[in-house]
PQR file of N, CA, C, O and H, with PARSE charges and radii, in Angstrom:
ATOM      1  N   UNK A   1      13.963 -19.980 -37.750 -0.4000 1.5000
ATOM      2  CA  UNK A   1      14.968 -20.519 -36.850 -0.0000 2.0000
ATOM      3  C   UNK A   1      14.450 -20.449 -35.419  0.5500 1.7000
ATOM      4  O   UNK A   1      13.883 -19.471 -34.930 -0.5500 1.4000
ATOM      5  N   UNK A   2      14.748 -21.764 -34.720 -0.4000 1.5000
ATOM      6  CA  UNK A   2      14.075 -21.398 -33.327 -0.0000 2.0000
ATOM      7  C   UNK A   2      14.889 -20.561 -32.468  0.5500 1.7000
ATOM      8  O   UNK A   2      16.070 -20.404 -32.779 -0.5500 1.4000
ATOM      9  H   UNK A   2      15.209 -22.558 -35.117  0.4000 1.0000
ATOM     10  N   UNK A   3      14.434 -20.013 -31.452 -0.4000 1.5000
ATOM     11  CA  UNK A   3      15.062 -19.722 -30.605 -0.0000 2.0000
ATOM     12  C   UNK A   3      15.131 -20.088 -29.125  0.5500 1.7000
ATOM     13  O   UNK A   3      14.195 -20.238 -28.340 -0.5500 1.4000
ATOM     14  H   UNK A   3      13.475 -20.140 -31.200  0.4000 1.0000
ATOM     15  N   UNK A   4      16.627 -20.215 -28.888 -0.4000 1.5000
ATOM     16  CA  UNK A   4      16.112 -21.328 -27.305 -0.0000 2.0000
ATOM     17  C   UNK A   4      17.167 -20.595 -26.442  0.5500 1.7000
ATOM     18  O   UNK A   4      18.206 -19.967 -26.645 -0.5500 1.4000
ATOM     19  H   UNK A   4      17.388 -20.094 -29.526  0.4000 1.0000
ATOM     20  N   UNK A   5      16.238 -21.057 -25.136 -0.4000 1.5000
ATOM     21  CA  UNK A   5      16.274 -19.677 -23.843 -0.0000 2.0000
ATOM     22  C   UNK A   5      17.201 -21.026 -22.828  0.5500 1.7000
ATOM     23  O   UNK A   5      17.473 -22.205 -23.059 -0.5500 1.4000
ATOM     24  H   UNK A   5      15.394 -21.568 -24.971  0.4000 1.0000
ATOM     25  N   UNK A   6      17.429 -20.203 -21.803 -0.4000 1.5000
ATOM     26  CA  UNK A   6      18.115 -20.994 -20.984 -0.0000 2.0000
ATOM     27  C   UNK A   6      17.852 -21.152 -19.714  0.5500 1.7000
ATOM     28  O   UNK A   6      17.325 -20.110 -19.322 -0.5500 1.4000
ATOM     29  H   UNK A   6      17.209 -19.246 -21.615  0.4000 1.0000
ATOM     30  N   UNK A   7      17.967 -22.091 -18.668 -0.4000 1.5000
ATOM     31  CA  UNK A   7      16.900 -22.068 -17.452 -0.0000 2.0000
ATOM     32  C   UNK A   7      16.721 -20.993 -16.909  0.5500 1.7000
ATOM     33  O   UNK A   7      15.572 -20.625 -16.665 -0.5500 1.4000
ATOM     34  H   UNK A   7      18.396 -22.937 -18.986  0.4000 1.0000
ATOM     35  N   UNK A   8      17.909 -20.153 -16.556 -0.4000 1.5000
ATOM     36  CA  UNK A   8      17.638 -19.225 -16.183 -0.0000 2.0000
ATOM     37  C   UNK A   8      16.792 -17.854 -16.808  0.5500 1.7000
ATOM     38  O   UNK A   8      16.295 -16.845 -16.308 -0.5500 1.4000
ATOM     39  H   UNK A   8      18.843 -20.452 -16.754  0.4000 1.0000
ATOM     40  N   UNK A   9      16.913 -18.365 -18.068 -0.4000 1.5000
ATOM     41  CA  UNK A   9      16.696 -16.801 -18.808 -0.0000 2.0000
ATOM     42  C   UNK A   9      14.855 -17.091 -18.419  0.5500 1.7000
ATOM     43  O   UNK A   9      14.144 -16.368 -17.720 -0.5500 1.4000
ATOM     44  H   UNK A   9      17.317 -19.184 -18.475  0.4000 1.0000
ATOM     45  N   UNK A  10      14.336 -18.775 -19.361 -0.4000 1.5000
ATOM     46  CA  UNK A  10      12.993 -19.217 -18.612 -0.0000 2.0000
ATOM     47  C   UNK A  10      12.714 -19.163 -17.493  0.5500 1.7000
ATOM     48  O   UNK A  10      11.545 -19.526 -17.365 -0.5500 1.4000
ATOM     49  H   UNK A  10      14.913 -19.362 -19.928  0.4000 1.0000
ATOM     50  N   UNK A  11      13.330 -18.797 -16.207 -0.4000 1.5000
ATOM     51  CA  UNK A  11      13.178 -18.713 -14.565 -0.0000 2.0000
ATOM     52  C   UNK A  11      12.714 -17.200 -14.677  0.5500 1.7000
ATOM     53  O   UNK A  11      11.703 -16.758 -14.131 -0.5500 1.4000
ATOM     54  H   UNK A  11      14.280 -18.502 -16.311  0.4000 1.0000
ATOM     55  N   UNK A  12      13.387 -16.636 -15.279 -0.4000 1.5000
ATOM     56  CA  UNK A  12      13.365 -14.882 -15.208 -0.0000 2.0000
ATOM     57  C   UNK A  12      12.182 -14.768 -15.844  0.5500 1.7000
ATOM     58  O   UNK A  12      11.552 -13.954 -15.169 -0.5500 1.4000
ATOM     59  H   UNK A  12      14.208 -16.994 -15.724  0.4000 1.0000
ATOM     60  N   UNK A  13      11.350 -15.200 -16.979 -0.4000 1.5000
ATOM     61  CA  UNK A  13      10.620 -14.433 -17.558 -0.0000 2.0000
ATOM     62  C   UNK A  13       9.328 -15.147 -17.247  0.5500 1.7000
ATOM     63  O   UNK A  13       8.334 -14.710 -17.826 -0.5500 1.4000
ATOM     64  H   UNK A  13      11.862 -15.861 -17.527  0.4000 1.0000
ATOM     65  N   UNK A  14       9.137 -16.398 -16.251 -0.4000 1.5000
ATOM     66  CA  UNK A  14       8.039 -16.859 -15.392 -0.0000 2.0000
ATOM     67  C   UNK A  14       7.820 -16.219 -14.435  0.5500 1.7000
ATOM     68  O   UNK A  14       6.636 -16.062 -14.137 -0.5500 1.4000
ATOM     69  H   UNK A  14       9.945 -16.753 -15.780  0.4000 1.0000
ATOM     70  N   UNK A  15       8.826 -15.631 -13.620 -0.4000 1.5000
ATOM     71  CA  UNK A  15       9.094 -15.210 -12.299 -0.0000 2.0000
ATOM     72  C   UNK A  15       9.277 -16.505 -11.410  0.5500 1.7000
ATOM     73  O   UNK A  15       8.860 -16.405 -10.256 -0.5500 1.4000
ATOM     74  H   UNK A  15       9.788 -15.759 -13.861  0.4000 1.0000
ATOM     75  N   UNK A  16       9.798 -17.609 -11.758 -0.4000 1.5000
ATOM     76  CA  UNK A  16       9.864 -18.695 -11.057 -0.0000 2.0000
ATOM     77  C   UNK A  16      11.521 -18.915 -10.684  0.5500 1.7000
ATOM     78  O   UNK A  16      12.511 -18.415 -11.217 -0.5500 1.4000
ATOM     79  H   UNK A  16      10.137 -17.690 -12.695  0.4000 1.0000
ATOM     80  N   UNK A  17      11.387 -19.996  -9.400 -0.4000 1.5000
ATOM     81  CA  UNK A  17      13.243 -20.804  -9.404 -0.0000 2.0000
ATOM     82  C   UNK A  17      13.674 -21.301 -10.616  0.5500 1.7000
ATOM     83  O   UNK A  17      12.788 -21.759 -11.337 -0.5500 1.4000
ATOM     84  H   UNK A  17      10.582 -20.402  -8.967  0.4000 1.0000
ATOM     85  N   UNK A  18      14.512 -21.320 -10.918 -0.4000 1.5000
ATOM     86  CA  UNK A  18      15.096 -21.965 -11.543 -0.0000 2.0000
ATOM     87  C   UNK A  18      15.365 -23.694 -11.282  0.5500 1.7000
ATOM     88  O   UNK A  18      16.012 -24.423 -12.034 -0.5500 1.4000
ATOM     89  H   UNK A  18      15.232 -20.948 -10.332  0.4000 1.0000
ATOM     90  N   UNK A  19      14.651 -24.117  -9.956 -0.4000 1.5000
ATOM     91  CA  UNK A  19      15.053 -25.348  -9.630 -0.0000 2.0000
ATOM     92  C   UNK A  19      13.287 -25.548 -10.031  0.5500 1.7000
ATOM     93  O   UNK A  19      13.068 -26.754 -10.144 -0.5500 1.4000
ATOM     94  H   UNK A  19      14.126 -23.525  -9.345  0.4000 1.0000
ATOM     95  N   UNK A  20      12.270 -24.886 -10.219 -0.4000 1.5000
ATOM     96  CA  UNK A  20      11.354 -25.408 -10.721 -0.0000 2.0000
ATOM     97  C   UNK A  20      10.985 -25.238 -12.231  0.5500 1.7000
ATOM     98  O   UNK A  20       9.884 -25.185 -12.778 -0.5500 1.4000
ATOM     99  H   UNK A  20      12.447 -23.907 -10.127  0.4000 1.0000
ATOM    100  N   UNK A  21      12.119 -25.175 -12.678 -0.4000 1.5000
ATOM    101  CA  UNK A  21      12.471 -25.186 -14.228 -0.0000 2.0000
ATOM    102  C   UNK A  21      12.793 -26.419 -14.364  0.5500 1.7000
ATOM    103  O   UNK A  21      12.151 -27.254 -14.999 -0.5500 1.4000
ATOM    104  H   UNK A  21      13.014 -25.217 -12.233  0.4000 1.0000
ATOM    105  N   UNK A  22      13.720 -26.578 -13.821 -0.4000 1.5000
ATOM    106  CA  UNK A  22      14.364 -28.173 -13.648 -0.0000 2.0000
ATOM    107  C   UNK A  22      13.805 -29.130 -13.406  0.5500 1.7000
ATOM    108  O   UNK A  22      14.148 -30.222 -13.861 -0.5500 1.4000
ATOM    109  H   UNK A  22      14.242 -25.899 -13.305  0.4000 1.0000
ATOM    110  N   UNK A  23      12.569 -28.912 -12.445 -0.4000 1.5000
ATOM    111  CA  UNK A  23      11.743 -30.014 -12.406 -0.0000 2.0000
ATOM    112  C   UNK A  23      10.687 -30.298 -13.333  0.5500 1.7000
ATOM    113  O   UNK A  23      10.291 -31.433 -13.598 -0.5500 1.4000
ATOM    114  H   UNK A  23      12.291 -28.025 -12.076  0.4000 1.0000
ATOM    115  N   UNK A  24      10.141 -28.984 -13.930 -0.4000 1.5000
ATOM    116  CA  UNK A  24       9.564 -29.297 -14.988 -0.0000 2.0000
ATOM    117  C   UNK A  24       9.678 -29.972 -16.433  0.5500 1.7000
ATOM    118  O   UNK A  24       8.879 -30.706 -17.013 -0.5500 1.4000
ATOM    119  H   UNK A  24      10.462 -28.062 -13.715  0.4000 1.0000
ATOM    120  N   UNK A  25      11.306 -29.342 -16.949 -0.4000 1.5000
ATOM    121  CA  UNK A  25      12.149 -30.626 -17.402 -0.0000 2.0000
ATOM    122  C   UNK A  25      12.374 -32.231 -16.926  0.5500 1.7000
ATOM    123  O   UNK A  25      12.324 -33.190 -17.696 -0.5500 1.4000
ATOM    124  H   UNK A  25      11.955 -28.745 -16.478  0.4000 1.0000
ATOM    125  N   UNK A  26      12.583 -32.284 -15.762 -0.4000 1.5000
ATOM    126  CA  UNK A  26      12.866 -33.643 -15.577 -0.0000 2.0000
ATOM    127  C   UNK A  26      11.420 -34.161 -15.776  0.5500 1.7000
ATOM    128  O   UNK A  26      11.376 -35.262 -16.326 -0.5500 1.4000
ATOM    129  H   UNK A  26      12.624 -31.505 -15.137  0.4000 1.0000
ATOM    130  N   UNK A  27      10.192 -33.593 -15.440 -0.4000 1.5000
ATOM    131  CA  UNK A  27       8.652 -34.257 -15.687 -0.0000 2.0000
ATOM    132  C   UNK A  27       8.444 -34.071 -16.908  0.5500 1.7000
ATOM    133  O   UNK A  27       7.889 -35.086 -17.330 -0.5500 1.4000
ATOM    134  H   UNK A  27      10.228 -32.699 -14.994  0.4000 1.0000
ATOM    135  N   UNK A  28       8.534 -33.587 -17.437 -0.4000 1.5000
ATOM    136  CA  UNK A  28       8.376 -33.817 -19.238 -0.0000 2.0000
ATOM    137  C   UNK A  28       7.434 -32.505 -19.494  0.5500 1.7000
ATOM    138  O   UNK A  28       7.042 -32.241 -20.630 -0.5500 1.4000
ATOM    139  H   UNK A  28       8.984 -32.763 -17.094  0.4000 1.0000
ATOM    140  N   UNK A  29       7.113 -31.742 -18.417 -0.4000 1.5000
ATOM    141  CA  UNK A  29       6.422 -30.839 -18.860 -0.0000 2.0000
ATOM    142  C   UNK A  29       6.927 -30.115 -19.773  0.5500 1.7000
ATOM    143  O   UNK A  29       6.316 -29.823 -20.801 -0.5500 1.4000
ATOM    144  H   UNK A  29       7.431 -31.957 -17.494  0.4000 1.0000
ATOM    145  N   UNK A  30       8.113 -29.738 -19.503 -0.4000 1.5000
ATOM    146  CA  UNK A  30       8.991 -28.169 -20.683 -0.0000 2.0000
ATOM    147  C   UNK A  30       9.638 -29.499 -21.208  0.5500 1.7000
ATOM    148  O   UNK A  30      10.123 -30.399 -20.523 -0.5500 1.4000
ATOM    149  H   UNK A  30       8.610 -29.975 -18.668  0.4000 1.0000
ATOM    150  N   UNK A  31       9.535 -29.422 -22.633 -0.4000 1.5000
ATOM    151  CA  UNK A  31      10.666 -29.900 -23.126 -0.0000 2.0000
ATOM    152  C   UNK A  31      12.380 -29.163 -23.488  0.5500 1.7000
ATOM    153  O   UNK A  31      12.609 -28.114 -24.089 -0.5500 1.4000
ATOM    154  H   UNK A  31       9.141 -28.691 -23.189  0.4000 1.0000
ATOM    155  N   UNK A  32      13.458 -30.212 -22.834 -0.4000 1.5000
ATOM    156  CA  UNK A  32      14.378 -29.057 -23.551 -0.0000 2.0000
ATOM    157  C   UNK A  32      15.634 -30.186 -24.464  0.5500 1.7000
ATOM    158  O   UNK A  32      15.410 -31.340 -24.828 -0.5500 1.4000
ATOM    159  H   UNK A  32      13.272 -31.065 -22.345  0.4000 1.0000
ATOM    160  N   UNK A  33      16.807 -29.476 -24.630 -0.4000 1.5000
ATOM    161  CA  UNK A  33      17.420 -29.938 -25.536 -0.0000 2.0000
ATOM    162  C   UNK A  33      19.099 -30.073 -24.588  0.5500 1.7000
ATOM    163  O   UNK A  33      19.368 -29.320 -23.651 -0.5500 1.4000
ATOM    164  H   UNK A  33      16.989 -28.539 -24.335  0.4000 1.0000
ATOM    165  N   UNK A  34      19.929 -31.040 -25.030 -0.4000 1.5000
ATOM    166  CA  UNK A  34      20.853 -30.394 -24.728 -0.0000 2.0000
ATOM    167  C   UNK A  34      22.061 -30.656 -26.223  0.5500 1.7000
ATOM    168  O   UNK A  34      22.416 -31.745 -26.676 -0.5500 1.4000
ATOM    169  H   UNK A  34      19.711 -31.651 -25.791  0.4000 1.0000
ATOM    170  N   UNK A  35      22.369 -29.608 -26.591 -0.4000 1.5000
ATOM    171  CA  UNK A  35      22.644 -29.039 -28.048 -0.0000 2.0000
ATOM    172  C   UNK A  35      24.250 -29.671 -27.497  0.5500 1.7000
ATOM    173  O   UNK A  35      24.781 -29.514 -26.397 -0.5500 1.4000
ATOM    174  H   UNK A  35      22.080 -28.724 -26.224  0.4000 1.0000
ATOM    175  N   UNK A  36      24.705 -30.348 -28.587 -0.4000 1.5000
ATOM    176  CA  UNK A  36      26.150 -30.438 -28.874 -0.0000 2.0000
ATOM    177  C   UNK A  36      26.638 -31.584 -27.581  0.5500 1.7000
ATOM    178  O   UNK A  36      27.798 -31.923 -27.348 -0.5500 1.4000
ATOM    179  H   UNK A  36      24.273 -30.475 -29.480  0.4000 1.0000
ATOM    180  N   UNK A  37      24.997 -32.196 -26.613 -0.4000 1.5000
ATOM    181  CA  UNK A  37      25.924 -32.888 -25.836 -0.0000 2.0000
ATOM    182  C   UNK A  37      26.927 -32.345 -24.805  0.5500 1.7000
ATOM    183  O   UNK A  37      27.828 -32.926 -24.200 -0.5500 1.4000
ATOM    184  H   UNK A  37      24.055 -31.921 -26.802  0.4000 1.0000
ATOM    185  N   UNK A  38      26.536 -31.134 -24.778 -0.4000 1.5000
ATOM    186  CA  UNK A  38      26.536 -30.016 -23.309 -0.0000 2.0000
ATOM    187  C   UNK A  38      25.770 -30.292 -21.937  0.5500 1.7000
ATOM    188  O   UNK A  38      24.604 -30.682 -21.881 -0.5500 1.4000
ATOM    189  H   UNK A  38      25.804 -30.662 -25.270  0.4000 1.0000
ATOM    190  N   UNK A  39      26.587 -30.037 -20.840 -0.4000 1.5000
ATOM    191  CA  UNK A  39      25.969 -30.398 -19.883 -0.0000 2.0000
ATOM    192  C   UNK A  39      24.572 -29.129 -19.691  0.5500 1.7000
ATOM    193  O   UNK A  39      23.672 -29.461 -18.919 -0.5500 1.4000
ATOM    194  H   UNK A  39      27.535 -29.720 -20.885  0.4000 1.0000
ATOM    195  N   UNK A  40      24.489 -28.150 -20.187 -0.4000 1.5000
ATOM    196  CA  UNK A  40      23.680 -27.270 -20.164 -0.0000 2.0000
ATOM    197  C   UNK A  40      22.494 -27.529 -20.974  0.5500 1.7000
ATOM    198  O   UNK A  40      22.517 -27.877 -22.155 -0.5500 1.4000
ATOM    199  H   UNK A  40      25.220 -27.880 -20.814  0.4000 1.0000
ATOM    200  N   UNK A  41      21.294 -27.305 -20.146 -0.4000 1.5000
ATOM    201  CA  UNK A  41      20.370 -27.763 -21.294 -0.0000 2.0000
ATOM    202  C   UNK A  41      19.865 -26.577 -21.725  0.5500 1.7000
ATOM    203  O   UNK A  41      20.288 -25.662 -21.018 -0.5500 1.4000
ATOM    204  H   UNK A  41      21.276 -27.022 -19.187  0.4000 1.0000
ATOM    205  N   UNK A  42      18.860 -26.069 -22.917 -0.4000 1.5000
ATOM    206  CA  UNK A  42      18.011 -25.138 -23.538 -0.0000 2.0000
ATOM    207  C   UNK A  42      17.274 -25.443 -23.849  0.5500 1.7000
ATOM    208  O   UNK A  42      17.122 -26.443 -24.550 -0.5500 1.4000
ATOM    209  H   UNK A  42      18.516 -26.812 -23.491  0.4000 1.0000
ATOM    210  N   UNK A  43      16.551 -24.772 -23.493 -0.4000 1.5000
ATOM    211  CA  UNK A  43      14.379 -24.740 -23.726 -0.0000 2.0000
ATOM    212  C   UNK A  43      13.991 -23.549 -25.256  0.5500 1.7000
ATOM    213  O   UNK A  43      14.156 -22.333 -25.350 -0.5500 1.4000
ATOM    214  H   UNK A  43      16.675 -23.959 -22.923  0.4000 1.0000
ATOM    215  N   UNK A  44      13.477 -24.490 -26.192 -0.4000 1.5000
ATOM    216  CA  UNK A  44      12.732 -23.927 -27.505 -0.0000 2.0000
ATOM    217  C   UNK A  44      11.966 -22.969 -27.094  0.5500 1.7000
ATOM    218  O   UNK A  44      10.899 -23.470 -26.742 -0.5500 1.4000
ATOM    219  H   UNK A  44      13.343 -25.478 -26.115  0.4000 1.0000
ATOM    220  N   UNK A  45      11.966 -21.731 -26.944 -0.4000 1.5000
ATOM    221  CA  UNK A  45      11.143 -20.465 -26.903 -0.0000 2.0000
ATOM    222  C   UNK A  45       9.339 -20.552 -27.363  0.5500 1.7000
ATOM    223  O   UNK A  45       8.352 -19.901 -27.018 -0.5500 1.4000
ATOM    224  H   UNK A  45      12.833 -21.324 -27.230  0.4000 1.0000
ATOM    225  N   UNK A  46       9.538 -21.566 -28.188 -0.4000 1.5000
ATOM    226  CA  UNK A  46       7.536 -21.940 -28.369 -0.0000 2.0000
ATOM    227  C   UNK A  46       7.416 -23.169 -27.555  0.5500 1.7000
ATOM    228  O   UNK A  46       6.354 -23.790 -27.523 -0.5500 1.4000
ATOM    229  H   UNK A  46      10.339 -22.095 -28.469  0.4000 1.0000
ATOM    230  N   UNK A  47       8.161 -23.436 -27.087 -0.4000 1.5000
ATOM    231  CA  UNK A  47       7.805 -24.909 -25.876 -0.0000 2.0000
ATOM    232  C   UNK A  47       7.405 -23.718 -25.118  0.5500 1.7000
ATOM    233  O   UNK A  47       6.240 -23.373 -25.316 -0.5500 1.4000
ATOM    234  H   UNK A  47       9.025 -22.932 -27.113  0.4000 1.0000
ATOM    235  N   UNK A  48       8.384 -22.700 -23.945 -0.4000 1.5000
ATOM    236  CA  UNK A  48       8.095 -22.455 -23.155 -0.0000 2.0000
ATOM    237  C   UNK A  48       6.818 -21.580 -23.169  0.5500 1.7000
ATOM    238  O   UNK A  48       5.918 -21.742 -22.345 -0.5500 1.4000
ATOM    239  H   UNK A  48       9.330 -22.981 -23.784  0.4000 1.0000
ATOM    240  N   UNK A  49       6.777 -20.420 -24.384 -0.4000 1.5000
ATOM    241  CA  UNK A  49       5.233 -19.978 -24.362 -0.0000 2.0000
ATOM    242  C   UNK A  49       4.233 -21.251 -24.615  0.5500 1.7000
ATOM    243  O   UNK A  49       3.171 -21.509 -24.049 -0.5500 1.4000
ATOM    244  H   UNK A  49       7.508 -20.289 -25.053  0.4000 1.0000
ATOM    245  N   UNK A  50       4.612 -21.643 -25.185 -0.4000 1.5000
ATOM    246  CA  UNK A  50       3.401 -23.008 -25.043 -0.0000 2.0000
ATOM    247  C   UNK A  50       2.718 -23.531 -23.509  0.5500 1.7000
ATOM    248  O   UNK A  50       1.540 -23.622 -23.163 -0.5500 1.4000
ATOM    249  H   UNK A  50       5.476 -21.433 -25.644  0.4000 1.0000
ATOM    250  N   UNK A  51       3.746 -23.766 -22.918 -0.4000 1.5000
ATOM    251  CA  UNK A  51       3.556 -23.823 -21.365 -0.0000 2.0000
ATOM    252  C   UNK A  51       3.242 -23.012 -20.724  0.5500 1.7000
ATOM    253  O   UNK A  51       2.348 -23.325 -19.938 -0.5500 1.4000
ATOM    254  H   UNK A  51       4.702 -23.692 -23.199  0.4000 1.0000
ATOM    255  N   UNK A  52       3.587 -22.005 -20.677 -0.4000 1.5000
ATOM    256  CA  UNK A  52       3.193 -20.501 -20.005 -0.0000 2.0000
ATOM    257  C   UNK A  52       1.336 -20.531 -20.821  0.5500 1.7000
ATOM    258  O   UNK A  52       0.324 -20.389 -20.135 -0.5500 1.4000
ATOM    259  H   UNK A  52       4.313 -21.751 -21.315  0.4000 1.0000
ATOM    260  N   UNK A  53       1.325 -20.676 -21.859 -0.4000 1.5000
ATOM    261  CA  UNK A  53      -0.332 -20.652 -21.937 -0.0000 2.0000
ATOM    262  C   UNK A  53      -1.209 -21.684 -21.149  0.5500 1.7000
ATOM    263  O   UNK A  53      -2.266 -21.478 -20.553 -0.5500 1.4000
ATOM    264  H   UNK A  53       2.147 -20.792 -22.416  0.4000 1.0000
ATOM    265  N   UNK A  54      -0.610 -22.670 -21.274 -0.4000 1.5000
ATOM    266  CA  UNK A  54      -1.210 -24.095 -20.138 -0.0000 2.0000
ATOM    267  C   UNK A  54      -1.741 -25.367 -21.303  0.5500 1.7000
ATOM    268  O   UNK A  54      -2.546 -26.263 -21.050 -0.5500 1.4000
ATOM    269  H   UNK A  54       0.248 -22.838 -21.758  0.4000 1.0000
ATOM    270  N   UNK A  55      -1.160 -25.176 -22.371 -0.4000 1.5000
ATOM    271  CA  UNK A  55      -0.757 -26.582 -23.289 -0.0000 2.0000
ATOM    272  C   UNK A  55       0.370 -27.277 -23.310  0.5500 1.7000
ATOM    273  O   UNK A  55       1.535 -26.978 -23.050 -0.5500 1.4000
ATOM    274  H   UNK A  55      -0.506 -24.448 -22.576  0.4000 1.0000
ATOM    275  N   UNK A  56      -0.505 -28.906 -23.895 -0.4000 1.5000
ATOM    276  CA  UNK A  56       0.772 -29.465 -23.566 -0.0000 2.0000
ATOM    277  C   UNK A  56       1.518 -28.785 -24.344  0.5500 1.7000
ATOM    278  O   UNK A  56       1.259 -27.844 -25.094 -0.5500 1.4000
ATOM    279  H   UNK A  56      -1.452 -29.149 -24.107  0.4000 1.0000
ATOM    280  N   UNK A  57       3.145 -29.720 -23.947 -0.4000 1.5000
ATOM    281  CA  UNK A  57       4.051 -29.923 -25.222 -0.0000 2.0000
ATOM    282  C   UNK A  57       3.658 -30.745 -26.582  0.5500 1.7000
ATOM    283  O   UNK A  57       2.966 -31.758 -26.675 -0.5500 1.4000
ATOM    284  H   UNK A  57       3.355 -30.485 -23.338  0.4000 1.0000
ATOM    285  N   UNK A  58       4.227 -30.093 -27.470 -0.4000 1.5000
ATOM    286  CA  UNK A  58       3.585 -31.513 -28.296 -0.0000 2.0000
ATOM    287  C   UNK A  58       5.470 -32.017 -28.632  0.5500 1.7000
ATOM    288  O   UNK A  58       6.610 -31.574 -28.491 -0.5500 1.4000
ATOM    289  H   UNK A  58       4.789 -29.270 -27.394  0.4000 1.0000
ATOM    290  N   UNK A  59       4.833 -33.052 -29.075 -0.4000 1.5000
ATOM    291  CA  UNK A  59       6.236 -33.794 -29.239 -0.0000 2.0000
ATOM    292  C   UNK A  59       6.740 -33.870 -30.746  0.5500 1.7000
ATOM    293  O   UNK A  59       6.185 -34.422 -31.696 -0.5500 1.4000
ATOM    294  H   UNK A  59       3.907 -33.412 -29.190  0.4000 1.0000
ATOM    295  N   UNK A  60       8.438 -32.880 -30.695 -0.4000 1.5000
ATOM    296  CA  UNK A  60       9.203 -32.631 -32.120 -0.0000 2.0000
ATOM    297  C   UNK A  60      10.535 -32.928 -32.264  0.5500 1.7000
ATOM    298  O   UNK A  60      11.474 -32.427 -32.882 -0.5500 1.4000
ATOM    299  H   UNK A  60       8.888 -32.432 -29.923  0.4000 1.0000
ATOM    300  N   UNK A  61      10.322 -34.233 -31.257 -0.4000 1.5000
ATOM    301  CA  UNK A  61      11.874 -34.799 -31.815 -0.0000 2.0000
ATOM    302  C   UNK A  61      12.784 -34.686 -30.577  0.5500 1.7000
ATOM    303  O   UNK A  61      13.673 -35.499 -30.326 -0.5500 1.4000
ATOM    304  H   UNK A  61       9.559 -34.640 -30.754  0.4000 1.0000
ATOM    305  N   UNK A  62      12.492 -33.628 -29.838 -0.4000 1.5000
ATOM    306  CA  UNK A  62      13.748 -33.251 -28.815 -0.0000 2.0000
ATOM    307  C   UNK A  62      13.639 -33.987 -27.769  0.5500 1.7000
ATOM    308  O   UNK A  62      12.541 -34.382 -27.377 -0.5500 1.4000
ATOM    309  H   UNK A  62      11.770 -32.967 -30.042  0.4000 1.0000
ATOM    310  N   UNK A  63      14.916 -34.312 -27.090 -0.4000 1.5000
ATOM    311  CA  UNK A  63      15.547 -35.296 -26.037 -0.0000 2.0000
ATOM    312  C   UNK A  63      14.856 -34.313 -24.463  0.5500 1.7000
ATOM    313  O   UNK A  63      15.251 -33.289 -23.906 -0.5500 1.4000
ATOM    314  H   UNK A  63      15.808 -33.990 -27.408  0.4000 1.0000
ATOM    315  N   UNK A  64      14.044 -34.972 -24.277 -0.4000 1.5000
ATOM    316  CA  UNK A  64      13.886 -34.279 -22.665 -0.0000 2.0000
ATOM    317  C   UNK A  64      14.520 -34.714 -21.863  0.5500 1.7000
ATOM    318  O   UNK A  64      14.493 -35.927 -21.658 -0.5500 1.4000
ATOM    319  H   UNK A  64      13.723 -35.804 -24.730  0.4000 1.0000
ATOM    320  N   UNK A  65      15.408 -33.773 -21.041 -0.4000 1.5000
ATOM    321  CA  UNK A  65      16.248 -34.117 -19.992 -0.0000 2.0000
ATOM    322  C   UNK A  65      15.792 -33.797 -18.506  0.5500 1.7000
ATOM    323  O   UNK A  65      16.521 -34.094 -17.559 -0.5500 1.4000
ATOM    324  H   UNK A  65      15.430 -32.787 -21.206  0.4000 1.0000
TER
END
C-alpha cells in the first residue's frame, strides 16, 4: 500500500518551503495526487524519495497538479 505525505509533511522532511513544494508539483517534477477530488493534494512517499535521490519521476497513472 502506498503511502502519501502531504506538502507540508514533504516541506518538513526536505527542509524546504512549502511553496517550493508547490512549484515542484506544478513543474511536474514531484508528482502528486489529489485523492477524492480534494482541494488538497498528496505526494506518493516513493515519488518523493525518488526525487530527493535526483531521479526522474517515472510516470504511474497519477494526475499532476
Amino acid at each position: 500500500m502506498t503511502n502519501y505525505l502531504t506538502v507540508a509533511e514533504v516541506a518538513e522532511l526536505a527542509k524546504l518551503s512549502e511553496r517550493t513544494i508547490r512549484d515542484w508539483i506544478a513543474k511536474g517534477k514531484l508528482p502528486a495526487v489529489r485523492p477524492g477530488g480534494v482541494r488538497r493534494v498528496r505526494i506518493a512517499e516513493h515519488e518523493f524519495e525518488r526525487v530527493m535521490r535526483g531521479a526522474e519521476p517515472e510516470s504511474s497513472g497519477e494526475i499532476a497538479v
